[in-house]
N, C-alpha and C positions, 0 to 999 in steps of 0.2 A: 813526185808526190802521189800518193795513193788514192785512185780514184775510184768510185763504186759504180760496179756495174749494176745494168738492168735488176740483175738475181737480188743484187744484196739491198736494192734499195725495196723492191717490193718485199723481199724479206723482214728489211726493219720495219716498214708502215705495217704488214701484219702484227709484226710483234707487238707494235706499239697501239694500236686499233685491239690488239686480244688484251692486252693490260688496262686498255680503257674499258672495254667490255666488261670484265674481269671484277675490277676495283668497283663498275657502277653496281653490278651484282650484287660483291660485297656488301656495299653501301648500306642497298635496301635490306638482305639477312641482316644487317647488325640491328637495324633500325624495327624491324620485325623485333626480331628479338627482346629489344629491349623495350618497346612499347606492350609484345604478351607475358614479360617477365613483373613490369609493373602493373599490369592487371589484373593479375594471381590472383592474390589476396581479398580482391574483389569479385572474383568469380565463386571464387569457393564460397566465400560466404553468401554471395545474394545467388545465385545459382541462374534460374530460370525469374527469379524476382525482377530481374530488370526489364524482363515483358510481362507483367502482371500485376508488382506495383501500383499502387494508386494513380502517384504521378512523378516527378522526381522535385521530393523535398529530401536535401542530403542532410539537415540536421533532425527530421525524425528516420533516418536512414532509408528513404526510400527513392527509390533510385532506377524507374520507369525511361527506358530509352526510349520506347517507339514511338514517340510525339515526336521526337527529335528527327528520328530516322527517316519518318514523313515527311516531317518538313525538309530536311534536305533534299529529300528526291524530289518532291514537288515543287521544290522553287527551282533544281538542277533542268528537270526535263523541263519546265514551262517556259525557263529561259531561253534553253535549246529549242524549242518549239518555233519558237518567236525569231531568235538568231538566225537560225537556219536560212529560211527566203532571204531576208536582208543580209547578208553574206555572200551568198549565192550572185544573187543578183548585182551586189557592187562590185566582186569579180567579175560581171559576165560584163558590166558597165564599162571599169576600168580598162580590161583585157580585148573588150571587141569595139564598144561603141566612142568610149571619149577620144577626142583626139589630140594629136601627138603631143601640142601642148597643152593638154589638161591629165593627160594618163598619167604624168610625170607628180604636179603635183598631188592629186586626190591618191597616188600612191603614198606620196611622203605622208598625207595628213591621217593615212589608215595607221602605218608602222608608226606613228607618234599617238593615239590615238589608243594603237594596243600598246602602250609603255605608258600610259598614262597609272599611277599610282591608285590602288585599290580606294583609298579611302577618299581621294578627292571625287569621285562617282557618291560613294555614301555620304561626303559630307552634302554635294548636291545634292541626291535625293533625299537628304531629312530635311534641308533647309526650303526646297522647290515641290520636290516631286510627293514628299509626304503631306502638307499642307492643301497641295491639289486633291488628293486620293481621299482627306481627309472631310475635305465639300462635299465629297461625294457620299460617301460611308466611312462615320469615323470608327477607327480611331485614327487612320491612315497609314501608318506601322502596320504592314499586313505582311503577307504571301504576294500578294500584287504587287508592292514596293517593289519583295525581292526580286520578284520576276523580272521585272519591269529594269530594275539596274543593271541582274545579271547580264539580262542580254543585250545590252547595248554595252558592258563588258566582254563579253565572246563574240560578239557578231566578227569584229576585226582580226580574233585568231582564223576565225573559218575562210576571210576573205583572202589574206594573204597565203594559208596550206593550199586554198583553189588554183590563185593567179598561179601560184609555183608549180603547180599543174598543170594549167592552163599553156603555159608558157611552150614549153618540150612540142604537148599532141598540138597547138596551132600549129606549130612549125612544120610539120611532120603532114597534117593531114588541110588544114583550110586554104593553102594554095591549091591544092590538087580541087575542094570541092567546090572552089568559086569559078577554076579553067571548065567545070563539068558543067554550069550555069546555074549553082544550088544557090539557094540565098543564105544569108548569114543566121540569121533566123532556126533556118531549118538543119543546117549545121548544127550551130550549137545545141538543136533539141532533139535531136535523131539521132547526130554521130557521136560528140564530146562529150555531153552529160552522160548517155549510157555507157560510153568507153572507158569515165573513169569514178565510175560508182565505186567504187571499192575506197578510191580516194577520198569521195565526198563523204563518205561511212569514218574515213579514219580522221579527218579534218573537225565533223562532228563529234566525234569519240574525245577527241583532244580538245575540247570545247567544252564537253560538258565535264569530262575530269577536271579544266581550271576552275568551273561553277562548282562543284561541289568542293571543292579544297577553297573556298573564296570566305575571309570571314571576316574582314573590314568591314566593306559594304553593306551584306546582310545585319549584323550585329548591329547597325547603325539606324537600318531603314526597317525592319522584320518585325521591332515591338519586343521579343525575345520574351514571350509568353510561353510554359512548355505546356501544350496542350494539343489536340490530334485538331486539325483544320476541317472545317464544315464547309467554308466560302474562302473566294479567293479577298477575300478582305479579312480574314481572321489574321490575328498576329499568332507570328510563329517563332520557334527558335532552334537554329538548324545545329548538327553536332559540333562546327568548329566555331561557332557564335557559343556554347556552353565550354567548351574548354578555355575559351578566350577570358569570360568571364569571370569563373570560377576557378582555374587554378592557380590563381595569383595567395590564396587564402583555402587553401584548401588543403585535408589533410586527412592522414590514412587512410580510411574506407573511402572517406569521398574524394582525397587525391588519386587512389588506385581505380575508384568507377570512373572519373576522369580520364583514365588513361583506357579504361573498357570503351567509355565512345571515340576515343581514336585509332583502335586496332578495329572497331564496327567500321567508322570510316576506311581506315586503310583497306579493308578486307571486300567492302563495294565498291572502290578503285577495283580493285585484284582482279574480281568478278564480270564489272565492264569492261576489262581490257581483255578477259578471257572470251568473255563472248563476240566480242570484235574480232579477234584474232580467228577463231572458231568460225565466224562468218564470211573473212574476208581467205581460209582456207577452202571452204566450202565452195567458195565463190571461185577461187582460181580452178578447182576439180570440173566444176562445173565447163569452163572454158577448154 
């Protein structure tokens, strides 16, 4: 019987790793493609109008992005803002201080946690957390909502990209710094956090890409007003909260601008993952 050697088997998982590569590639050209092929139409015609527009009403044809484009970034970073420490810190929790039988479960309850369904977050924050916000300054449908969901949405991507981190450098370097007489403490904030910035950058990066692609939640909790925000209690509506909406019923010019704020979306994905990339090169020259 024919059996494969060293050579052939590393050969096939390359082939098979360049095909996967390969097809994900694909994937995204096609989907470029056909999201700027459905845009056309709508560019040509409103041009520079979809930043100058009044506001975006698409039945007198106007068709104003950058309310929208704001409101995604500022409810995307506020989240991350906010995610970021809380993340942080429940890997540095789980991974250094709980013990052995607690690291176990508040593990399982994170990875369920972040599987947990987009809209059961948004149905609780319209039913709980808008009603609160709303005591305070109505209308409670804000920027603040969405922050406020997002990140307790992502906080559980960042904790588990860390512990997976975390995992390899303990191995590697905290027996050696506790035999030297270092405290755990000063480990984790001298040696592990600086050793794997570049990780904690890519963890955040992937954080905030699932916040700005997120549009259960927001669309639920946001108020989906399109207007530029003054306060973080102002309602807002982000770009994939307007495609969600409106393209159920939506048609030529205003189905193809529809399709214009999902290649703006795609295209500030493109841009944050370029500048990450860009920084975490920068970051290895430097080393």
């Amino acid at each position: 019987m024919y059996q494969l050697t060293k050579k052939n088997k590393d050969f096939i998982l390359e082939s098979v790793l360049t095909i996967n590569g390969l097809f994900s590639a694909i994937a995204v050209g096609l989907i470029f493609i056909f999201v700027t092929r459905e845009s056309l139409p709508a560019i040509h015609l409103k041009g520079w109008a979809f930043f100058i527009d009044k506001s975006w009403y698409p039945l007198e044809g106007q068709f104003n992005v950058l309310p929208m484009i704001a409101g995604t970034i500022f409810v995307s970073l506020g989240a991350l803002i906010l995610a970021s420490p809380l993340g942080l810190f429940s890997a540095i929790f789980i991974s250094f201080y709980a013990h052995g039988s607690l690291a176990w479960p508040f593990r399982r309850v994170v990875e369920l946690y972040a599987g947990l369904p987009s809209v059961i977050f948004g149905f609780w924050g319209l039913m709980k957390l808008v009603p609160m916000l709303n005591e305070i300054r109505p209308p409670g449908q804000s920027l603040l909502a969405g922050i406020l969901i997002l990140a307790l949405m992502i906080f559980p991507i960042i904790t588990l990209n860390l512990m997976a981190n975390f995992r390899p450098s303990s191995k590697k370097y905290y027996r050696v710094a506790l035999s030297l007489g270092m405290r755990k403490s000063t480990y984790i904030w001298s040696i592990l956090l600086p050793s794997l910035k570049q990780q904690i950058v890519g963890a955040m990066i992937l954080a905030l890409g699932r916040a700005m692609g997120e549009t259960m939640a927001v669309l639920m909790v946001c108020g989906n007003i399109v207007k530029m925000p003054t306060s973080i209690f102002d309602p807002i509506r982000t770009l994939t909260a307007n495609i969600a909406l409106e393209m159920a019923y939506a048609m030529n010019e205003h189905r193809s601008a529809l399709f214009f704020t999902g290649l703006i979306l795609f295209l500030l994905i493109f841009v944050l993952i370029s500048v990450a990339d860009f920084w975490r090169r920068h970051e290895s020259w430097k080393e």
